[in-house]
DRENFI-215898 format. One record per residue (C-alpha): residue number from 1; residue in three letters; chain; x, y, z. Coordinates in pm, whole numbers, always signed. Layout:
% DRENFI-215898
<site pos="NUM" code="ALA" unit="A" px="X" py="Y" pz="Z"/>
...
***
This chain:
% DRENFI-215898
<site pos="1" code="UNK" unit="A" px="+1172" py="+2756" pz="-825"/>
<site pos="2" code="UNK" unit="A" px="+1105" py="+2852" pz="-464"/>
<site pos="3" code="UNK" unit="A" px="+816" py="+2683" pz="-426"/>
<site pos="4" code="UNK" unit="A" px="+990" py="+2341" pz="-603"/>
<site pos="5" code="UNK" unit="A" px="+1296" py="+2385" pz="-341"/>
<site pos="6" code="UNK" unit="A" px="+1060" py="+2416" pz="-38"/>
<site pos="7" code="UNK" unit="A" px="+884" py="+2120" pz="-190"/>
<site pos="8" code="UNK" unit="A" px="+1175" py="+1932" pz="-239"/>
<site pos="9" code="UNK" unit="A" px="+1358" py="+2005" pz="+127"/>
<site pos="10" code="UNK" unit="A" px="+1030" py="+1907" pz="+297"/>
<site pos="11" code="UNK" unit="A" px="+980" py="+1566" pz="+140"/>
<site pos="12" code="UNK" unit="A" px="+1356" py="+1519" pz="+226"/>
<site pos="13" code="UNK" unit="A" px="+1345" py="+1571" pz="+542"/>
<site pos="14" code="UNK" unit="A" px="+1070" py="+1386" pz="+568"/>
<site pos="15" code="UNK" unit="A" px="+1256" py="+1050" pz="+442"/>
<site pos="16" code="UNK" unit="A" px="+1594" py="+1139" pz="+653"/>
<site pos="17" code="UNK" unit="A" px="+1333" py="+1139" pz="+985"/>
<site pos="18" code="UNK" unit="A" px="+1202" py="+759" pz="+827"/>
<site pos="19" code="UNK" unit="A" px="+1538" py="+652" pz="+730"/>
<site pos="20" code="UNK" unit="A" px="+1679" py="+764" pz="+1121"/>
<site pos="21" code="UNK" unit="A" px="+1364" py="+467" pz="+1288"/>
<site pos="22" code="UNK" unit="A" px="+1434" py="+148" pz="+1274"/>
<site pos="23" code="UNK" unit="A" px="+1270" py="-201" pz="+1149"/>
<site pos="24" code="UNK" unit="A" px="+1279" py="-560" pz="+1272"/>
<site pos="25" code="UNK" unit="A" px="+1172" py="-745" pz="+934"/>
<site pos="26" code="UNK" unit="A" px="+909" py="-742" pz="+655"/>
<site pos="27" code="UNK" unit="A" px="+575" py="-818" pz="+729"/>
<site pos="28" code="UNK" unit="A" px="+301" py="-553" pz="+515"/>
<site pos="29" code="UNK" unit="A" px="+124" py="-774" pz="+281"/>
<site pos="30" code="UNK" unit="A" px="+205" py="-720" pz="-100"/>
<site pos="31" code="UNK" unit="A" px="+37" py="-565" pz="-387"/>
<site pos="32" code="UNK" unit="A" px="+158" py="-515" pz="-685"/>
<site pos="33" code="UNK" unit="A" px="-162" py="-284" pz="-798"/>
<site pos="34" code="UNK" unit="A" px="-107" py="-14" pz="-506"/>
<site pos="35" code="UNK" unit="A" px="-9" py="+250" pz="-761"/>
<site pos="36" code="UNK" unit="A" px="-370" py="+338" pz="-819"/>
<site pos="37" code="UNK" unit="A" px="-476" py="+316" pz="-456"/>
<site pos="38" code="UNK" unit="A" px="-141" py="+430" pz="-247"/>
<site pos="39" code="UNK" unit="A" px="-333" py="+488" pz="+78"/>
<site pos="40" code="UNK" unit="A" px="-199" py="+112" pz="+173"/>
<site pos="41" code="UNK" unit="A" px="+112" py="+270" pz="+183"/>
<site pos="42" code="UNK" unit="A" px="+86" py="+640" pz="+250"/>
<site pos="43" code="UNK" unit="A" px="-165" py="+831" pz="+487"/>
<site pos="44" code="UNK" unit="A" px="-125" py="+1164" pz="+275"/>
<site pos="45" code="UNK" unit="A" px="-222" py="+1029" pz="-23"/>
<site pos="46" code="UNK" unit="A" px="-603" py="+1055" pz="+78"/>
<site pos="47" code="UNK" unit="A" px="-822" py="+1291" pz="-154"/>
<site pos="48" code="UNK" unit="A" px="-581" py="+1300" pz="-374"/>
<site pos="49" code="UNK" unit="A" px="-817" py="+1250" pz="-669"/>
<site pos="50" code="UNK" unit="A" px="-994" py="+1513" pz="-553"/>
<site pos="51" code="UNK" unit="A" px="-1345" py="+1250" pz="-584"/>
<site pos="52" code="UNK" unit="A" px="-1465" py="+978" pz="-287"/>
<site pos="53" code="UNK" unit="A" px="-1275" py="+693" pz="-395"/>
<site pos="54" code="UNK" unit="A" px="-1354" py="+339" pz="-284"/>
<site pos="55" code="UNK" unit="A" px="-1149" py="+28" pz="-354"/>
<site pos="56" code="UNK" unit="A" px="-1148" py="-287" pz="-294"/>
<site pos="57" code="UNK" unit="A" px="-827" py="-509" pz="-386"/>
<site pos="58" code="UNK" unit="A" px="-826" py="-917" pz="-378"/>
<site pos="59" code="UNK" unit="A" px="-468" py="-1079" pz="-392"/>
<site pos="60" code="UNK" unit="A" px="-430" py="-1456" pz="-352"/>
<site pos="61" code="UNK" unit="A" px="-10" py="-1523" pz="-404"/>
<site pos="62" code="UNK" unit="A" px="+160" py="-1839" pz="-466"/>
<site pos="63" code="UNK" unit="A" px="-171" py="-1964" pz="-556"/>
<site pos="64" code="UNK" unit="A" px="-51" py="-2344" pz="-589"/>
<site pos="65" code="UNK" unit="A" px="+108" py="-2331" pz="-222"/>
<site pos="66" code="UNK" unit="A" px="-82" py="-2428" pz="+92"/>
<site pos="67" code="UNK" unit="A" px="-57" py="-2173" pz="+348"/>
<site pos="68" code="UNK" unit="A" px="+26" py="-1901" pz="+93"/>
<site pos="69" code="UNK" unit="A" px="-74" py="-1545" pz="+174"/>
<site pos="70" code="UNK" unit="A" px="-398" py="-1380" pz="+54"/>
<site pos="71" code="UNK" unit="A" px="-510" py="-1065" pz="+162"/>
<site pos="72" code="UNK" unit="A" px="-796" py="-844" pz="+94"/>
<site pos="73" code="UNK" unit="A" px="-873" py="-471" pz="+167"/>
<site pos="74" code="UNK" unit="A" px="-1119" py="-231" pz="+145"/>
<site pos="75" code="UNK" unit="A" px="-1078" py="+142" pz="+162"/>
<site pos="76" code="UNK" unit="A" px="-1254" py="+442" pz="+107"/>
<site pos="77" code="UNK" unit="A" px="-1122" py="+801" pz="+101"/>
<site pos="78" code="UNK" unit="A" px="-1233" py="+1172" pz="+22"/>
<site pos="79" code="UNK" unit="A" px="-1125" py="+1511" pz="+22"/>
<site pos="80" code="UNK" unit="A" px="-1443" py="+1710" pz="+251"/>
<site pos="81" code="UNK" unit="A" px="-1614" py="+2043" pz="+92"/>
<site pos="82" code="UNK" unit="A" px="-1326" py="+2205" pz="+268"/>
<site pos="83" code="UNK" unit="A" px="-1056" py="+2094" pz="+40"/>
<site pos="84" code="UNK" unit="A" px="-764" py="+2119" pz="+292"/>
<site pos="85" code="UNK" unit="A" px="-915" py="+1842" pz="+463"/>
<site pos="86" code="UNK" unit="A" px="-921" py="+1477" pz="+349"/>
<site pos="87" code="UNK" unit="A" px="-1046" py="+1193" pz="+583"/>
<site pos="88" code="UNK" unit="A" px="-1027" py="+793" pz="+502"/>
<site pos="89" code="UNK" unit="A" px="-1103" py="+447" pz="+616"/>
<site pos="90" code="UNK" unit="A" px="-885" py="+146" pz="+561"/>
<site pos="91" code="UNK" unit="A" px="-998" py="-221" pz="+647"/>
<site pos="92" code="UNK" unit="A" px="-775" py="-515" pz="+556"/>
<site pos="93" code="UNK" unit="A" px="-737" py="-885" pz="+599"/>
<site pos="94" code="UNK" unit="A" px="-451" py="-1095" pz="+615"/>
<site pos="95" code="UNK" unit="A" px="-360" py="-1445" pz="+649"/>
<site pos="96" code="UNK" unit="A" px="-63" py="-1608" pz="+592"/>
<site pos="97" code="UNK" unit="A" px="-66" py="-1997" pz="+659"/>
<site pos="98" code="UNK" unit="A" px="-234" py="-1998" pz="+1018"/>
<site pos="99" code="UNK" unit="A" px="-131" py="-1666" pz="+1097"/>
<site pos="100" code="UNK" unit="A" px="-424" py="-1405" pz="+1046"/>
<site pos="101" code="UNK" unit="A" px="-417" py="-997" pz="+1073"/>
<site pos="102" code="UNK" unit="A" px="-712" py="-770" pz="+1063"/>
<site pos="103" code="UNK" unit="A" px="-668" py="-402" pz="+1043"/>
<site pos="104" code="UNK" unit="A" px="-859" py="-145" pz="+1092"/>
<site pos="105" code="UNK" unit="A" px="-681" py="+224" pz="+1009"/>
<site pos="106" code="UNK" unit="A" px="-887" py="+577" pz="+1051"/>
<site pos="107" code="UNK" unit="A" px="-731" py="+822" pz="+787"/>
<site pos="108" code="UNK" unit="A" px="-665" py="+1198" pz="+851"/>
<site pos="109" code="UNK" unit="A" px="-497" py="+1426" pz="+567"/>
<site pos="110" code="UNK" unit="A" px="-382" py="+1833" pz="+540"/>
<site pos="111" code="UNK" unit="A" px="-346" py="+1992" pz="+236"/>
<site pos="112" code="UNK" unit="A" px="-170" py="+2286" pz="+139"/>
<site pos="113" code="UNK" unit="A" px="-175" py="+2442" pz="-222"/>
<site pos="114" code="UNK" unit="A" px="+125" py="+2529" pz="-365"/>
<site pos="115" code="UNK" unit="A" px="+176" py="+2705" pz="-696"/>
<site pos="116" code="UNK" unit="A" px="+33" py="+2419" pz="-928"/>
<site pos="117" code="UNK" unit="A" px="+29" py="+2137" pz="-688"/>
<site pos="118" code="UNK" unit="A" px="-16" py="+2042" pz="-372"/>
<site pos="119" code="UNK" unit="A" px="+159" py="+1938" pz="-63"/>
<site pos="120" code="UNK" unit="A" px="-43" py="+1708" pz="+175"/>
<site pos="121" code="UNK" unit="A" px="+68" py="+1574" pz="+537"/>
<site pos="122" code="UNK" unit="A" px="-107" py="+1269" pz="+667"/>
<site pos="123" code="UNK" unit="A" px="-166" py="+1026" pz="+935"/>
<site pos="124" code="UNK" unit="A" px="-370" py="+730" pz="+1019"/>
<site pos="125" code="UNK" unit="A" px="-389" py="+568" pz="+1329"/>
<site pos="126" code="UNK" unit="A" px="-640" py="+248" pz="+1456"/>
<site pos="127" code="UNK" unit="A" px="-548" py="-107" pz="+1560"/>
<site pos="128" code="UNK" unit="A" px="-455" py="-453" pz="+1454"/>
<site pos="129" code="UNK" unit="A" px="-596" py="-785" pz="+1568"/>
<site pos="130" code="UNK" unit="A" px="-359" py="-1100" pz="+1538"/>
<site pos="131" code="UNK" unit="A" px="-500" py="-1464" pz="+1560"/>
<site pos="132" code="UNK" unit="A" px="-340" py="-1786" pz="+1566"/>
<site pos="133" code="UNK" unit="A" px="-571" py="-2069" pz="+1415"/>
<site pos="134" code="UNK" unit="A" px="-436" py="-2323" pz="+1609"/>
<site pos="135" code="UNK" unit="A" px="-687" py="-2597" pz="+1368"/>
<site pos="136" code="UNK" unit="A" px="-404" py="-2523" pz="+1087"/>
<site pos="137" code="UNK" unit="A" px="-98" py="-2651" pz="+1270"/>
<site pos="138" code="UNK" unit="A" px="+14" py="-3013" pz="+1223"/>
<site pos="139" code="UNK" unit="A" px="+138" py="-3043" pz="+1574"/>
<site pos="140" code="UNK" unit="A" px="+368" py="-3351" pz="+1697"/>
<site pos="141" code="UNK" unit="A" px="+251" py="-3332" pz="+2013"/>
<site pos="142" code="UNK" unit="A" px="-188" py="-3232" pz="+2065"/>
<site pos="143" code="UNK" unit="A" px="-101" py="-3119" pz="+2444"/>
<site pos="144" code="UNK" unit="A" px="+193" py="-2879" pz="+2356"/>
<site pos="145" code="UNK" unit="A" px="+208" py="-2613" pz="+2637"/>
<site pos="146" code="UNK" unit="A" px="+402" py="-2370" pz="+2455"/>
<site pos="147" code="UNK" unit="A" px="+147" py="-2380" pz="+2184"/>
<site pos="148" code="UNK" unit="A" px="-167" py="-2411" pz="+2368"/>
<site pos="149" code="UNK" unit="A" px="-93" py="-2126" pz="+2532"/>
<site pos="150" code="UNK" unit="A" px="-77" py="-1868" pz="+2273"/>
<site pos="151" code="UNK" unit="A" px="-372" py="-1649" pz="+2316"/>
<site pos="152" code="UNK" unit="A" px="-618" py="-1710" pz="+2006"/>
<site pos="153" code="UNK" unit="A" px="-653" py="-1307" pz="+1952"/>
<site pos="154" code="UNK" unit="A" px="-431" py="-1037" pz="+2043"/>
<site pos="155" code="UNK" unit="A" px="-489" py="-663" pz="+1996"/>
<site pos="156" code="UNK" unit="A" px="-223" py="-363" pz="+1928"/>
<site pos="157" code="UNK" unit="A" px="-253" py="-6" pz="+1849"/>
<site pos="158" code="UNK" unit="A" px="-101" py="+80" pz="+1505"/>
<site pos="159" code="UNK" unit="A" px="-40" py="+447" pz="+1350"/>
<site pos="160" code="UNK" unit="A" px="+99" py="+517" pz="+1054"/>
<site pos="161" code="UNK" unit="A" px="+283" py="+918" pz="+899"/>
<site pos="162" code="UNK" unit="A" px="+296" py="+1038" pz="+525"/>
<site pos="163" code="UNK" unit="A" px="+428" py="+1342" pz="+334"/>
<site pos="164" code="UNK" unit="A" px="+293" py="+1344" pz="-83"/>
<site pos="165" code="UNK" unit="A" px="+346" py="+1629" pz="-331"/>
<site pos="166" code="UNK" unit="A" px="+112" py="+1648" pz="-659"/>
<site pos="167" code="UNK" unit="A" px="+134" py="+1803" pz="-959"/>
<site pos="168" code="UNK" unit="A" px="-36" py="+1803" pz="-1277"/>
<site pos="169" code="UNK" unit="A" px="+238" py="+1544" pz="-1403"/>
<site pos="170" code="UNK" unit="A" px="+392" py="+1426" pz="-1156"/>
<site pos="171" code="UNK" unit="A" px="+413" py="+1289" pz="-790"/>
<site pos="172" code="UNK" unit="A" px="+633" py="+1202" pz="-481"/>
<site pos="173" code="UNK" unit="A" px="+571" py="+1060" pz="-190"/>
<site pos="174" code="UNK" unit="A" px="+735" py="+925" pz="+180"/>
<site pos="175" code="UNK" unit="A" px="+561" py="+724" pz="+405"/>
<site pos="176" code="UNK" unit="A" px="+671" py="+514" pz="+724"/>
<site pos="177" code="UNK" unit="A" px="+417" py="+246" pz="+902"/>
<site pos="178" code="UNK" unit="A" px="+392" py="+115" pz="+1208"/>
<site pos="179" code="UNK" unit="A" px="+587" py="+400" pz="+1413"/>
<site pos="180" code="UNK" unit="A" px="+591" py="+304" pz="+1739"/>
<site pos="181" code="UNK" unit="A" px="+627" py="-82" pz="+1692"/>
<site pos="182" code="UNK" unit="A" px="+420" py="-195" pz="+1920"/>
<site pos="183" code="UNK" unit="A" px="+413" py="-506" pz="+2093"/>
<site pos="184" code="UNK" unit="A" px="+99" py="-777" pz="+2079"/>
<site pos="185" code="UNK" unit="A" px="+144" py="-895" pz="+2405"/>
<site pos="186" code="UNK" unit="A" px="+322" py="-683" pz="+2709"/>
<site pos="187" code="UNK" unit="A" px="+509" py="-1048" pz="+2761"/>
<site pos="188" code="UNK" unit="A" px="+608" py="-1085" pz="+2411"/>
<site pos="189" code="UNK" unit="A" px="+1005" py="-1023" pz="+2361"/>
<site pos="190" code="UNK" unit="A" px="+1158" py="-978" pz="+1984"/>
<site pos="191" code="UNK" unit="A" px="+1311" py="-1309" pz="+2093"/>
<site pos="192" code="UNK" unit="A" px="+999" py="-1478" pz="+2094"/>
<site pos="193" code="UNK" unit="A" px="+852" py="-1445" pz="+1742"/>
<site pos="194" code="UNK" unit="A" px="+913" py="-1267" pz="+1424"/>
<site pos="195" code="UNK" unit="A" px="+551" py="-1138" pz="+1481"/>
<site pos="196" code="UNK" unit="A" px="+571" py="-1015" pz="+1824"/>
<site pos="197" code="UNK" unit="A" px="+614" py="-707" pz="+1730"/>
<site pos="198" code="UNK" unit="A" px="+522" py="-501" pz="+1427"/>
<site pos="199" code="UNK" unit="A" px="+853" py="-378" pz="+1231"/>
<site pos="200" code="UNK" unit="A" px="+863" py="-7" pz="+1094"/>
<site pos="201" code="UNK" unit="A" px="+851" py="+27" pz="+727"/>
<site pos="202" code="UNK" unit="A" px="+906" py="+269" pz="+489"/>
<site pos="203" code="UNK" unit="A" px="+788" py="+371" pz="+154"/>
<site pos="204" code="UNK" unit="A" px="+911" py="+597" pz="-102"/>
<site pos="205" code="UNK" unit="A" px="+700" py="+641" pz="-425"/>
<site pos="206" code="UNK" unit="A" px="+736" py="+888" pz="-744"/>
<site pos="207" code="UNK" unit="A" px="+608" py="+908" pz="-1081"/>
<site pos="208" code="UNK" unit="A" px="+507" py="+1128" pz="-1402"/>
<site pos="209" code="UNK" unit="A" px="+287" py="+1129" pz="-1684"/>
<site pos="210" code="UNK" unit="A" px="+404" py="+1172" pz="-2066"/>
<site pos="211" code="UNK" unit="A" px="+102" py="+1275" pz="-2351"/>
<site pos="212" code="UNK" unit="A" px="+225" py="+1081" pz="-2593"/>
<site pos="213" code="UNK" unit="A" px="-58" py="+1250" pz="-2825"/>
<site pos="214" code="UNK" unit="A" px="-357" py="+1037" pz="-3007"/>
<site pos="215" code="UNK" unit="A" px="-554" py="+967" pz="-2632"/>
<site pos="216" code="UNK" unit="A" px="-200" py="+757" pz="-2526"/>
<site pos="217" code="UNK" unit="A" px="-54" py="+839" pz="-2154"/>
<site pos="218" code="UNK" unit="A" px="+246" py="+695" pz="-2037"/>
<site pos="219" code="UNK" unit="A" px="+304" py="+680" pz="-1659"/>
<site pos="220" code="UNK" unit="A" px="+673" py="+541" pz="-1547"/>
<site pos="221" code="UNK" unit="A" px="+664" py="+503" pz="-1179"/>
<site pos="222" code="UNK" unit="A" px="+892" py="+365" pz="-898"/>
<site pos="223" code="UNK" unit="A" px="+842" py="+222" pz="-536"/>
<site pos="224" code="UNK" unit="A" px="+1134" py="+178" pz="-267"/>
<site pos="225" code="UNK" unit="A" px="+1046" py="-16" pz="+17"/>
<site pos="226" code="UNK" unit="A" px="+1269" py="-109" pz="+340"/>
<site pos="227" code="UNK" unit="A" px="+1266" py="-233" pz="+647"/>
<site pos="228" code="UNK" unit="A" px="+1533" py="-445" pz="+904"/>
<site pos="229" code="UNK" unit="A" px="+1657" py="-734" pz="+830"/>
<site pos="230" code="UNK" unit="A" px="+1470" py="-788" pz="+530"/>
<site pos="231" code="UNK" unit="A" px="+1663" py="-670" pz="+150"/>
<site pos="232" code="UNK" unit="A" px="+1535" py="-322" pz="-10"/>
<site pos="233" code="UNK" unit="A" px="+1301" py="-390" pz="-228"/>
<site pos="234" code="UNK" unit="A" px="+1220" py="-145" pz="-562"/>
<site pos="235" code="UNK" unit="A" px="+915" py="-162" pz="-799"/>
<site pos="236" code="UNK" unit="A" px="+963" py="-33" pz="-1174"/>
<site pos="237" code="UNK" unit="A" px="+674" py="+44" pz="-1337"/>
<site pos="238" code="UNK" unit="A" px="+545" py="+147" pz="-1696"/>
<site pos="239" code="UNK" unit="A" px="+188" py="+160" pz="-1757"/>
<site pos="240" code="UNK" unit="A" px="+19" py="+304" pz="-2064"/>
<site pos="241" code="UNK" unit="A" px="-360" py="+422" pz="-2106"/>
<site pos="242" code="UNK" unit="A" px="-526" py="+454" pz="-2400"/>
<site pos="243" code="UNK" unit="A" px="-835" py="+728" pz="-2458"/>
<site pos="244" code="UNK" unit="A" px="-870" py="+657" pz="-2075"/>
<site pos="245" code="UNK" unit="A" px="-1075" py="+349" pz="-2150"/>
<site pos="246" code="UNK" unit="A" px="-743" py="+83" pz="-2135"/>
<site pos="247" code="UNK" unit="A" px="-433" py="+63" pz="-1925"/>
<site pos="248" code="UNK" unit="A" px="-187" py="-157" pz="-1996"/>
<site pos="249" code="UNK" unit="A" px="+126" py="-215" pz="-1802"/>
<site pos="250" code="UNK" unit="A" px="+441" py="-440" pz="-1643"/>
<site pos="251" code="UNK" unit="A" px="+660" py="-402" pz="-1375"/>
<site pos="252" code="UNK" unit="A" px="+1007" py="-535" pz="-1248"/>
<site pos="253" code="UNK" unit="A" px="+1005" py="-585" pz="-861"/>
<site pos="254" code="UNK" unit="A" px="+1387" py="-644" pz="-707"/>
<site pos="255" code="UNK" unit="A" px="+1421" py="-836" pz="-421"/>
<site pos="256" code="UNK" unit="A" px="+1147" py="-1054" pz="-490"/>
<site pos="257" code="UNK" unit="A" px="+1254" py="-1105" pz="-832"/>
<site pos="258" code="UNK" unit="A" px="+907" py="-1077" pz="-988"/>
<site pos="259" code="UNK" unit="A" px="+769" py="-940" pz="-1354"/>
<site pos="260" code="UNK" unit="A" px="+422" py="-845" pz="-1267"/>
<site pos="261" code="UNK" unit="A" px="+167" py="-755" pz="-1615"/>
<site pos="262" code="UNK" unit="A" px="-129" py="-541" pz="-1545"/>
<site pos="263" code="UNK" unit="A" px="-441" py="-439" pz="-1724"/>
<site pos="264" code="UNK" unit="A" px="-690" py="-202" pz="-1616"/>
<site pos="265" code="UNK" unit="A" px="-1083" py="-143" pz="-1805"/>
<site pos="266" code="UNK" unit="A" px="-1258" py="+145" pz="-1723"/>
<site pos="267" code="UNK" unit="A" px="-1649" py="+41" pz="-1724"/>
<site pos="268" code="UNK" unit="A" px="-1758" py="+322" pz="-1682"/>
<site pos="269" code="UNK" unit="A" px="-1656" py="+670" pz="-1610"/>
<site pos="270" code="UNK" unit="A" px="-1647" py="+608" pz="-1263"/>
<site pos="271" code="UNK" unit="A" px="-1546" py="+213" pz="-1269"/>
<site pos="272" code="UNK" unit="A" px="-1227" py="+81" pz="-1284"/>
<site pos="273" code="UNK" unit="A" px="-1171" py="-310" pz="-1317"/>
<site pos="274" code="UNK" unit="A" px="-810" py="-421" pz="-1292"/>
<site pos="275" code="UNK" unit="A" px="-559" py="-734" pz="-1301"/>
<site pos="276" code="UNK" unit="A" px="-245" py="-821" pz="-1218"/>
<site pos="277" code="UNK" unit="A" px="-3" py="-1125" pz="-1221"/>
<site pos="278" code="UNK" unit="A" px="+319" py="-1153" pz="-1057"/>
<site pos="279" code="UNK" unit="A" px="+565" py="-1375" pz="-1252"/>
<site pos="280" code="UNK" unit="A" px="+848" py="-1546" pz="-1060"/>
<site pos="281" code="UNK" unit="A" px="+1152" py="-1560" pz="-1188"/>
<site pos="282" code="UNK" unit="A" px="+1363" py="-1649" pz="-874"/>
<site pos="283" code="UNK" unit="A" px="+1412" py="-2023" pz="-720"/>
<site pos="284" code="UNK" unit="A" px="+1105" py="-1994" pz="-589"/>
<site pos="285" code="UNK" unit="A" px="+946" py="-2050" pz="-956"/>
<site pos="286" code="UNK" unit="A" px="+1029" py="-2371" pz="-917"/>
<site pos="287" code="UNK" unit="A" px="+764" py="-2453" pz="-669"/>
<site pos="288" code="UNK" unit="A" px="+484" py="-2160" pz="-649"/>
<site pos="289" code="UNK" unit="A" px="+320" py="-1996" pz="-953"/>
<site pos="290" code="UNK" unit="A" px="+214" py="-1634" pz="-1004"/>
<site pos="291" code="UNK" unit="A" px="+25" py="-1412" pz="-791"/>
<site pos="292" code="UNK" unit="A" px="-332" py="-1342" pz="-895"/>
<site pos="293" code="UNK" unit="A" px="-462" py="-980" pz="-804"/>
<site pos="294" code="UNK" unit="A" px="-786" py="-804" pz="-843"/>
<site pos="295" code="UNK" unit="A" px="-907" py="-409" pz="-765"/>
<site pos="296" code="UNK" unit="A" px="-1254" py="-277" pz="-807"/>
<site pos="297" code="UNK" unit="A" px="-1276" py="+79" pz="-759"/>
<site pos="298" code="UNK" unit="A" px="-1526" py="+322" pz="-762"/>
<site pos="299" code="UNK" unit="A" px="-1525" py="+733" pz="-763"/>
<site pos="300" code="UNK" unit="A" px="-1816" py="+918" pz="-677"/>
<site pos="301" code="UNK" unit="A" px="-1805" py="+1366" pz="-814"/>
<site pos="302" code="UNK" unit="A" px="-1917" py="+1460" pz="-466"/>
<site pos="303" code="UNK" unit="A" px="-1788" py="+1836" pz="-541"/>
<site pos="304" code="UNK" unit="A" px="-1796" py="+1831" pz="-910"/>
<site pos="305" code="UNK" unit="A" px="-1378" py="+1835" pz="-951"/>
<site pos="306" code="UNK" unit="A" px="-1286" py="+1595" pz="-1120"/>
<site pos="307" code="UNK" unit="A" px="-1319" py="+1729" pz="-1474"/>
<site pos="308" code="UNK" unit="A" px="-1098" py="+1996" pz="-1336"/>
<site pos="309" code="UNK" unit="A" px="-866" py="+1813" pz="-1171"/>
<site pos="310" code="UNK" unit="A" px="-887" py="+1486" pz="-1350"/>
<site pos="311" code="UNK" unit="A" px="-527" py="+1255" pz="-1271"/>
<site pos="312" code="UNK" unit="A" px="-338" py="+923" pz="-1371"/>
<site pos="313" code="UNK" unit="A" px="-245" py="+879" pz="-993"/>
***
């Protein structure tokens, strides 16, 4: 019990130091598979499956609307042979309309075992390149100063903090991004543009695993997400694997008002296909369909753990 209160007053404090930064409105791109790959959202969740994981996720939203946002990532992560130590690589791409990110995040982790889990710190820190294609915009007037000007690149530094516990069954997790909300151009102002600078987020993530006996696993989850000027946003989830071949799953995402179904085949031991569509069910139904989403993921047995440490998350 000890051990569960330290747990417990870390991860705490953790999310009061979040809660006390600010944000300036919501701008990390959207999944609605990041419960098997949470190092989008938290640094300390690296090495967490105790194997080299790498994933890449596809997700093309609105499909039907012009301009729409699709994004794709690629990350790779992995405890080292000294198991307090977890390093990782995250790569992603996003475009929204004319608007285009590119981010590049280096991963570093610290674990700590504690009883029958584990308590892991982590951080990642790298950059972010913002373009403007200017070939996109339907412009009134061609020779538009204002526009014309806008540099076609512009480069910031980005670094991201995470706290995650782990246990057999069950998980939490706090993360913020973009800490020091940095600017993309020393003359930018928050007056100028929405994207001038990059808003702090934060992340709060938890789940547990039930054997529900004949090879079935049920995994309820949540995610909380907030940020400024933008409305709180919380993920429930229920997936359900069978003899670790199938998952099947839905979710209810507030403040998007979304029903997302997932499915997940394991090809192999170490291969993992999944799916997901998002369902509207706000106003905006009446003009965008679903969200498409794909993940391939693969784990590589570098230290021959996973049998012994083998998880749902």
């Amino acid at each position: 019990m000890n051990a569960l209160r330290k747990i417990t007053i870390t991860i705490l404090t953790a999310i009061s130091m979040l809660a006390g930064l600010s944000a300036f409105g919501q701008q990390d791109a959207l999944f609605s598979q990041y419960m098997f790959n949470q190092l989008i959202l938290n640094p300390a969740y690296s090495g967490s499956r105790d194997v080299l994981t790498a994933t890449m996720v596809h997700r093309d939203q609105w499909s039907n609307i012009e301009g729409a946002p699709k994004t794709s990532t690629f990350s790779v992560q992995s405890p080292l042979r000294n198991e307090n130590v977890a390093l990782g690589l995250y790569i992603y791409n996003d475009q929204i309309g004319p608007l285009k990110n590119l981010g590049v995040m280096a991963n570093y982790a610290y674990r700590i075992r504690m009883n029958s889990g584990r308590l892991t710190f982590g951080i990642q820190g790298g950059f972010i390149q913002q373009g403007v294609d200017l070939n996109m915009l339907n412009m009134k007037d061609q020779f538009d100063y204002n526009v014309l000007n806008v540099p076609a690149t512009q480069f910031t530094p980005d670094v991201n903090f995470g706290v995650y516990y782990t246990a057999r069954n069950w998980y939490i997790g706090a993360s913020s991004k973009h800490l020091f909300e940095s600017l993309f151009s020393k003359e930018s102002s928050a007056d100028d543009s929405p994207y001038a600078i990059l808003a702090r987020h934060f992340y709060g993530t938890a789940g547990f695993i039930v054997d529900l006996g004949d090879d079935i696993v049920l995994k309820p989850s949540t995610m909380v997400s907030y940020t400024r000027n933008a409305p709180v946003s919380i993920d429930l989830n229920t997936n359900v694997y069978f003899k670790d071949k199938l998952m099947l799953g839905a979710s209810y995402r507030t403040g998007r008002n979304a029903v997302v179904l997932l499915a997940e085949v394991t090809i192999k031991e170490n291969l993992k296909l999944g799916y997901s569509y998002d369902i509207l069910i706000s106003e905006l139904a009446q003009h965008a369909v679903g969200s498409h989403e794909f993940m391939l993921s693969w784990d590589f047995d570098l230290y021959k753990r996973y049998q012994k440490s083998k998880r749902y998350f």
